[in-house]
C-alpha positions, 0 to 999 in steps of 0.5 A: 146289441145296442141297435133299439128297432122301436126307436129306429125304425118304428117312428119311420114306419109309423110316418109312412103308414100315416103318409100313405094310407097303407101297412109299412113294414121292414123286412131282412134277409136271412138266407133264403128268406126275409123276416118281417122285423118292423111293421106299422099297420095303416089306418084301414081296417083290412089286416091281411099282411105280414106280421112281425116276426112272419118268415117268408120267400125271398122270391114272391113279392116286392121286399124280398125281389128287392132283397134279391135284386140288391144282394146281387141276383143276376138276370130280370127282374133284378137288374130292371129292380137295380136300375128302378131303385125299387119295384112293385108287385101287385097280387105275387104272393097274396093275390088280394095285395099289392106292394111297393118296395126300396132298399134301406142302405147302411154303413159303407152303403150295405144293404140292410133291408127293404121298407115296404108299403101294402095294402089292397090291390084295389087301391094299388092303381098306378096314381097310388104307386106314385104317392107310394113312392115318393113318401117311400123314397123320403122313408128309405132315405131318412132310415138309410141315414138314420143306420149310418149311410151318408150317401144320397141313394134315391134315385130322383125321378121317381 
């Protein structure tokens, strides 16, 4: 009840938008499906993502195959996602974007969600992901200890 998102979650979103160059967004799991429940959008003019609030298929696209992949589901690609500690789809559900996703940790170190980054596919060329990743894993990191996981969950080699 006390849990303020904007005060959480948003100054992170915002960093990585602005590190990136790209949309970031926090997605949940609600069942079957994931909620978009903070979103900052990237500097480009292009605003064909998620909005806030948006429900949608845990099984296409990066935040919800990471969703799944940290919720337990056996078998590929989630156990290839585990292994990662994150993963990227380029064009699964929208075939005009491409995604890099992580999972954010909380408490006792249960999943609480998925930051993302998106944009374009045309910006999403293997160079680009690699960026991506690093200030994601710094967002996931700083979020993960921000919502009461002491842990370090990053793998470093990304």
């Amino acid at each position: 009840r006390g849990f303020d998102r904007a005060v959480v979650i948003e100054p992170i979103l915002r960093k990585l938008a602005s590190a990136t160059g790209e949309s970031a967004a926090f997605f949940v799991r609600e069942g079957n499906t994931r909620i978009c429940v903070g979103r900052v959008d990237g500097p480009s003019p292009d605003k064909r993502h998620t909005n806030m609030g948006e429900v949608l298929p845990l099984d296409r696209g990066a935040p919800g195959r990471v969703l799944l992949a940290y919720s337990g589901e056996p078998g590929e690609p989630y156990e290839t996602i585990r292994r990662a500690g994150y993963f990227s789809t380029i064009g699964e559900r929208d075939p005009t974007l491409a995604s890099v996703s992580a999972p954010v940790f909380g408490t006792s170190h249960t999943l609480a969600g998925v930051i993302s980054v998106t944009g374009p596919v045309d910006r999403f060329k293997p160079r680009a992901i690699a960026s991506n990743l690093k200030h994601l894993r710094e967002a996931v990191t700083e979020l993960s200890r921000e919502l009461g996981n002491n842990v370090v969950i990053v793998r470093r080699r990304w």
